[in-house]
C-alpha positions in Angstrom: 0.0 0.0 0.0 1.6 3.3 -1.2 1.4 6.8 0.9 -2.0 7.6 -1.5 -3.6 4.8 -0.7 -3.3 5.8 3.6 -6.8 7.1 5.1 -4.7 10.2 6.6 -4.1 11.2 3.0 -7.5 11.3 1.5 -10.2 14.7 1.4 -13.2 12.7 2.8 -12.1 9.8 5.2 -15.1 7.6 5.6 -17.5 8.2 7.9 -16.8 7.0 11.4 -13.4 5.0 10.2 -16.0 2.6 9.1 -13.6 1.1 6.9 -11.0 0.4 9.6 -13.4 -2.0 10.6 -13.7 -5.0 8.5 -10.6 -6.5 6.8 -8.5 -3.2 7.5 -8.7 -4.7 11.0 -9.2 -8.2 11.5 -8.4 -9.6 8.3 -5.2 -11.4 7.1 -3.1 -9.9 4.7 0.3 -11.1 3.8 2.0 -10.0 6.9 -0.6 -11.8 9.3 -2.8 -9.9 11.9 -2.8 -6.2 12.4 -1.6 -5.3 16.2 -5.5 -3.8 16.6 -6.4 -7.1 16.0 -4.0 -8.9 18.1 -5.1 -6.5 21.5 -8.7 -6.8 20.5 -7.8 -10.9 20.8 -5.5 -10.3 23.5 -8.6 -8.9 25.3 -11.2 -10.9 24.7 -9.0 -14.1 25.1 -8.1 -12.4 29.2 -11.9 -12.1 29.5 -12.5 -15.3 28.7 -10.1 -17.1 30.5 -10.7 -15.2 34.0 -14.6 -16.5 33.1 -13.6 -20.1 33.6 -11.6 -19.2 36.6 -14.8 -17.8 38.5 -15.3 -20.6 40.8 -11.6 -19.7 41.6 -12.9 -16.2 43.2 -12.0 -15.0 46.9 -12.9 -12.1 48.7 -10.5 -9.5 48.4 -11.0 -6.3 50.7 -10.4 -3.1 48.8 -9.4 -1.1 52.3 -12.8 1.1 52.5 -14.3 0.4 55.8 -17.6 1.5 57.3 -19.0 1.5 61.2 -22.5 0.7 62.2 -24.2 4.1 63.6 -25.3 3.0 66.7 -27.6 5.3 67.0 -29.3 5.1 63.8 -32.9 3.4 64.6 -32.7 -0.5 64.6 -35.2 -0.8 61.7 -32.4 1.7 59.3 -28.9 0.3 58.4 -27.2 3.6 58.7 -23.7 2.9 58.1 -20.8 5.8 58.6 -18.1 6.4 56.6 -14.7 6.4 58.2 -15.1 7.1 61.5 -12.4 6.2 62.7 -9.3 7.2 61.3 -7.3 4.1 62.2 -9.4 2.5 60.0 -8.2 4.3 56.5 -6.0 1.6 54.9 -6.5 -1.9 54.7 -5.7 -3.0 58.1 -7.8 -3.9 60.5 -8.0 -2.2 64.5 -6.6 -4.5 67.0 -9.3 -6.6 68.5 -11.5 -6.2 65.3 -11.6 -9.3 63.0 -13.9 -10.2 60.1 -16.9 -11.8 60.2 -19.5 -13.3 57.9 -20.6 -12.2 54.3 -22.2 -8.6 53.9 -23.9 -8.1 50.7 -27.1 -5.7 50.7 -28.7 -3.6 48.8 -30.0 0.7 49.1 -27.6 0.4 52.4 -27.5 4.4 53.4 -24.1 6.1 53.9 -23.7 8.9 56.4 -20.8 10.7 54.1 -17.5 13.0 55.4 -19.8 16.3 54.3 -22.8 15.1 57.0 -25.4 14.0 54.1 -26.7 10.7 54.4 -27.1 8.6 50.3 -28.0 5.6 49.4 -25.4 2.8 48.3 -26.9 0.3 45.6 -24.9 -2.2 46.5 -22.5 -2.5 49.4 -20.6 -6.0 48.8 -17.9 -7.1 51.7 -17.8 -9.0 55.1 -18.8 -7.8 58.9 -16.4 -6.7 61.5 -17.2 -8.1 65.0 -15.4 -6.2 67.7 -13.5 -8.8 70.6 -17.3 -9.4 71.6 -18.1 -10.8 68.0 -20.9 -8.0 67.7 -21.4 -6.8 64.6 -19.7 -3.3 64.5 -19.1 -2.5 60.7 -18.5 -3.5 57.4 -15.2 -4.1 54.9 -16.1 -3.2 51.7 -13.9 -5.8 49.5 -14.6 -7.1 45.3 -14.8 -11.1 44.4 -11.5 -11.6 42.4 -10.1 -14.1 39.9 -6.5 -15.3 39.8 -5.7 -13.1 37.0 -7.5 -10.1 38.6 -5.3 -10.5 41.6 -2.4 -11.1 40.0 -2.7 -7.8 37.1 -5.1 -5.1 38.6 -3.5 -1.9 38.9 -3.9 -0.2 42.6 -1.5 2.6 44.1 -0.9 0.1 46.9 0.3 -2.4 45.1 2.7 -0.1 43.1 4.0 2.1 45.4 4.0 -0.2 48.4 4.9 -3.2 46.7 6.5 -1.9 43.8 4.5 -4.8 41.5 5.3 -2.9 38.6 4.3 -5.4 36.3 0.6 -4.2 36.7 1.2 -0.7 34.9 0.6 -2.9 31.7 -1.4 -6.2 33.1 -4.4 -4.0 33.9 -5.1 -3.3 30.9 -6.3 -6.4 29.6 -8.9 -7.2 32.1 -12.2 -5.7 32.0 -15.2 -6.5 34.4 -17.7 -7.1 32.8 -19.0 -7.7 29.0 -20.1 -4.1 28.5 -16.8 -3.2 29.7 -14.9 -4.9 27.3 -17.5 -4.2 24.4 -17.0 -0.6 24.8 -13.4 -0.4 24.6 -12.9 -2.9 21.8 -15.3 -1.0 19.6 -13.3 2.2 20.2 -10.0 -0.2 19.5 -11.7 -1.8 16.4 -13.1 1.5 14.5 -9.5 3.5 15.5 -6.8 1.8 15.8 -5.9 1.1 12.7 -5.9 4.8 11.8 -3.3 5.4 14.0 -1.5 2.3 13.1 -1.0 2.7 10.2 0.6 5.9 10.6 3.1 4.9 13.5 3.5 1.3 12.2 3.3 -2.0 14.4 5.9 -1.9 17.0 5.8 1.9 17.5 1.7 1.8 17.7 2.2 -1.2 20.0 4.2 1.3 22.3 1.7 4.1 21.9 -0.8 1.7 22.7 0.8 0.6 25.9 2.3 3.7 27.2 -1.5 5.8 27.0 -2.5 3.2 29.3 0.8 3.6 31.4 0.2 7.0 31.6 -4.0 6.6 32.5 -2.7 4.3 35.7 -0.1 6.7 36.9 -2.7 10.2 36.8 -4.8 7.7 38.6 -2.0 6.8 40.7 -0.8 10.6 41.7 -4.3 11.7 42.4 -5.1 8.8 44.5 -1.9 9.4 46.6 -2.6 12.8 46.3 -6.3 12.2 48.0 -4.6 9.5 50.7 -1.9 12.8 52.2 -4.5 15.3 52.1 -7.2 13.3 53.6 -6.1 10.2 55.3 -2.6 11.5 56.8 -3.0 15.7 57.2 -7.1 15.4 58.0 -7.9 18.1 55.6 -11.3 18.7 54.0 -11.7 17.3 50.4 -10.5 18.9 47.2 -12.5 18.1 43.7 -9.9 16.5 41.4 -8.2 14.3 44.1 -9.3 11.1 44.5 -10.3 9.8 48.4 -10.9 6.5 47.7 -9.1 3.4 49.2 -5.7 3.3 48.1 -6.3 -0.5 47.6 -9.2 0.2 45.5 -8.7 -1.6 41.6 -8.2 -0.2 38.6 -8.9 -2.3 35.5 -9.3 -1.8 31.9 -8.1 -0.8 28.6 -10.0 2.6 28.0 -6.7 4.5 28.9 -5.1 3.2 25.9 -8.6 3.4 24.2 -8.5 7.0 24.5 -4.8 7.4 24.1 -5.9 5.8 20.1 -9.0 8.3 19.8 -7.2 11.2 20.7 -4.1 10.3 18.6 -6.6 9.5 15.7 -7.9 13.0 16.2 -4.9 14.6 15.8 -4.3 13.3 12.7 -7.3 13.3 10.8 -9.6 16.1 13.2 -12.0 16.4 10.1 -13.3 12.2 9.8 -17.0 12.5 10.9 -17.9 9.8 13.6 -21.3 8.8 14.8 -21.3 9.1 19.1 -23.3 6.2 20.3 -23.8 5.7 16.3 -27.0 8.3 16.3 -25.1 11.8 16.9 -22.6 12.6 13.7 -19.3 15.0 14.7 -15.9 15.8 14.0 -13.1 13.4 15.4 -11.8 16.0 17.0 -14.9 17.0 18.6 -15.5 13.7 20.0 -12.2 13.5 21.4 -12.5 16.9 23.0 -16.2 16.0 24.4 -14.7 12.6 25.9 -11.9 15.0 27.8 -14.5 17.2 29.0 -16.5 14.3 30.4 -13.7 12.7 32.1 -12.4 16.5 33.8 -16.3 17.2 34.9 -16.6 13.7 36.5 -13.1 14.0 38.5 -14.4 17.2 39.6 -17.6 16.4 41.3 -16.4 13.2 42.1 -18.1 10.5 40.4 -18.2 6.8 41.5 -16.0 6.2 38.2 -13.6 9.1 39.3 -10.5 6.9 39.1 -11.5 5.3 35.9 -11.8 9.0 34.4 -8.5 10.0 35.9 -6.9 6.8 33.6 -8.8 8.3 30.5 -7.7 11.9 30.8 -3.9 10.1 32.0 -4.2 8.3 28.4 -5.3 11.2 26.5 -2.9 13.5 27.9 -0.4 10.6 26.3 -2.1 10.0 23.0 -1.7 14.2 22.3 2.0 13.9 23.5 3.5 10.7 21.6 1.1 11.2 18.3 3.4 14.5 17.8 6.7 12.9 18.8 6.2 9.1 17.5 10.3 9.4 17.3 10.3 8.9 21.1 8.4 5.5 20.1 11.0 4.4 18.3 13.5 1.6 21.1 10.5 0.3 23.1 10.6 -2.5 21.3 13.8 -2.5 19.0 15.3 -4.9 21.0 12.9 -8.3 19.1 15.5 -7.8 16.2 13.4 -7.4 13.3 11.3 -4.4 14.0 8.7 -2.0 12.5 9.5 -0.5 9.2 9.0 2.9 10.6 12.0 2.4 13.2 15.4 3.1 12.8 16.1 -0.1 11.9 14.3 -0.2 8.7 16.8 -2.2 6.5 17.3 -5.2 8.4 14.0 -7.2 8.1 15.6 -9.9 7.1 17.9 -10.5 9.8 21.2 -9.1 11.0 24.1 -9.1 8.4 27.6 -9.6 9.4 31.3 -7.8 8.3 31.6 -4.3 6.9 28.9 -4.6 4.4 26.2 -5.0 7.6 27.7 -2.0 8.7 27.9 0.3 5.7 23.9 -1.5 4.8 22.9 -0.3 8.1 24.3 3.1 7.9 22.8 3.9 4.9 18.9 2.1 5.9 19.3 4.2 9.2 20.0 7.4 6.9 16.8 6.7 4.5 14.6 5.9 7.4 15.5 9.1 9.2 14.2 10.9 6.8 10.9 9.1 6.6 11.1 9.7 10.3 10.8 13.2 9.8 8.7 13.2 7.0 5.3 11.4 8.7 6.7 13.4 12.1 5.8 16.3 10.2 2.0 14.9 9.0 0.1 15.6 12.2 2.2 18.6 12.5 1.4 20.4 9.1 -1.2 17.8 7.5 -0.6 15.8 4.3 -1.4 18.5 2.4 1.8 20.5 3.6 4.6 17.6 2.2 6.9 18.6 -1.2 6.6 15.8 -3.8 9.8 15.0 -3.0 8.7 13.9 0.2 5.7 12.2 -1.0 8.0 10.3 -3.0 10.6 9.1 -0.4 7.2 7.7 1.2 5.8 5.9 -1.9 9.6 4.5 -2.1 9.1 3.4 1.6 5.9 2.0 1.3 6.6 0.0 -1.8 10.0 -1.2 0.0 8.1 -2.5 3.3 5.8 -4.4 1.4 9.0 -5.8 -1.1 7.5 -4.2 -4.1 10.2 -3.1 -6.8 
């Protein structure tokens, strides 16, 4: 496929990406599976294997704990809201130990501003004081294997530095509207931005938006935990007061990381939101942002999650306009993407003076295509010489071993 026949290039991109979702994504071509289709498996696969591993579940507190109002009216199941500051964190007052299941519905919550809502669903396991009377609640989640092992939570990181989740959560989801929504968004723009960076270096885009979702998520939620838990202060919108143990799981980081990318480099494609409403690309991404800013602000149940999409935004604007930063993430598999520095070598690594002098001159061409489609999103197609467009043609043609 030549530059001319890339969606970036084209006046009237098709409406929504539509086309980047049929063959463009899923389908085989010569070189096998597109990465777009490889997460989207990667995904779904995760999904389904933590579904067999259900009857593997156990209890896991998420540190949020809750005391029984003892003066609320016997009939009402008043419950407070950290009462006790001991009892920020996940570990438990001496002489208080767990007791059986707790999992009722339209509990009311006496919250830290003195107004009493209603919880639709408060899932965890009694506390019994050295008596074994009832005296609160642990809020915890049912957890796989694999959720244990990959969800991302500040604890974990910064106290156990298990950094191995910054990427793990991203491939579980928690339900199948979860994962629905996030590969669509994968499926219809992924491949934009693929094909621009190419396979390695959107691979690392990919992965580093969703890095960058987890640690917002991560700096807020510490942020919340000093301010709060350790120096008593009132609240502040945009921090996060949850349980540093709460989860984080998901790929809509990297989701947003693609849209936002995609934006960039086609803002004029029309999209359909929830496939009824049509608008610029760049529209949609900058309604998604404002969402996910509004929500942090007053606080929303799905706070953290929004702190991860504005984290992998903030990362698809960055790396979309500096894809030469992409480039060594993965360099070190040997063969790598034709848009690295390492163009030349496909075929393997050549030996003697000749390797040298081949990889000299590779390094040199691909430079220059480096700079070429690091101007695109820059300038827009429409700014490149026909020179440039035909070092890019030359490119193209060469990846795909046409003479």
């Amino acid at each position: 496929m030549g530059i001319y026949d890339r969606d970036y290039s084209r006046a009237n991109p098709p409406m929504g990406g539509m086309r980047f979702g049929s063959r463009e994504v899923l389908g085989r071509g010569r070189r096998g599976f597109s990465v777009t289709a490889w997460l989207i498996i990667a995904c779904v696969a995760v999904f389904v294997i933590d579904g067999f591993m259900q009857k593997q579940s156990e209890w896991v507190p998420i540190g949020t704990y809750y005391m029984i109002d003892q003066e609320a009216p016997a009939s009402g199941a008043l419950i407070l809201v950290h009462t006790n500051p001991l009892w920020r964190g996940s570990g438990l007052p001496e002489g208080v130990s767990y007791g059986g299941m707790f999992n009722e519905s339209n509990v009311k919550v006496l919250g830290r501003d003195g107004k009493v809502t209603t919880m639709p669903r408060l899932t965890g396991r009694m506390l019994l004081d050295a008596n074994g009377s009832p005296i609160g609640v642990a809020e915890g989640q049912f957890m796989t294997p694999l959720k244990r092992w990959l969800h991302f939570s500040t604890k974990k990181v910064i106290g156990g530095a298990e950094l191995w989740r910054l990427v793990g959560f991203q491939f579980l989801h928690a339900d199948m509207n979860h994962l629905l929504f996030n590969m669509i968004g994968l499926f219809f723009f992924g491949p934009l931005v693929e094909r621009f960076l190419g396979g390695k270096r959107y691979l690392a885009f990919y992965l580093l938006c969703g890095v960058f979702g987890s640690l917002l998520y991560l700096l807020l939620n510490f942020l919340g935990w000093l301010w709060i838990g350790q120096l008593g202060l009132p609240e502040l919108p945009g921090l996060l007061v949850n349980s540093t143990d709460v989860p984080l799981i998901g790929a809509s980081a990297g989701v947003f990381g693609v849209i936002v990318g995609g934006a960039i480099l086609q803002p004029r494609t029309m999209v359909l939101l929830f496939f009824i409403i049509p608008m610029r690309l760049s529209t949609l991404a900058f309604v998604l942002i404002g969402m996910s800013v509004f929500f942090i602000l007053i606080g929303d149940s799905n706070a953290g999650g929004e702190a991860a999409h504005l984290g992998g935004a903030f990362a698809g604007w960055y790396f979309i306009r500096r894809p030469e930063q992409l480039h060594d993430l993965f360099n070190f598999f040997g063969k790598v993407d034709p848009t690295s520095k390492h163009f030349a070598i496909k075929g393997g690594v050549r030996s003697g003076a000749s390797s040298a002098a081949g990889r000299s001159r590779s390094v040199g061409k691909t430079d220059k295509v480096d700079r070429i489609l690091d101007k695109i999103p820059r300038e827009g197609i429409q700014s490149l010489t026909p020179k440039e467009k035909r070092i890019l043609e030359e490119a193209s043609r060469r990846d795909r071993g046409q003479s």
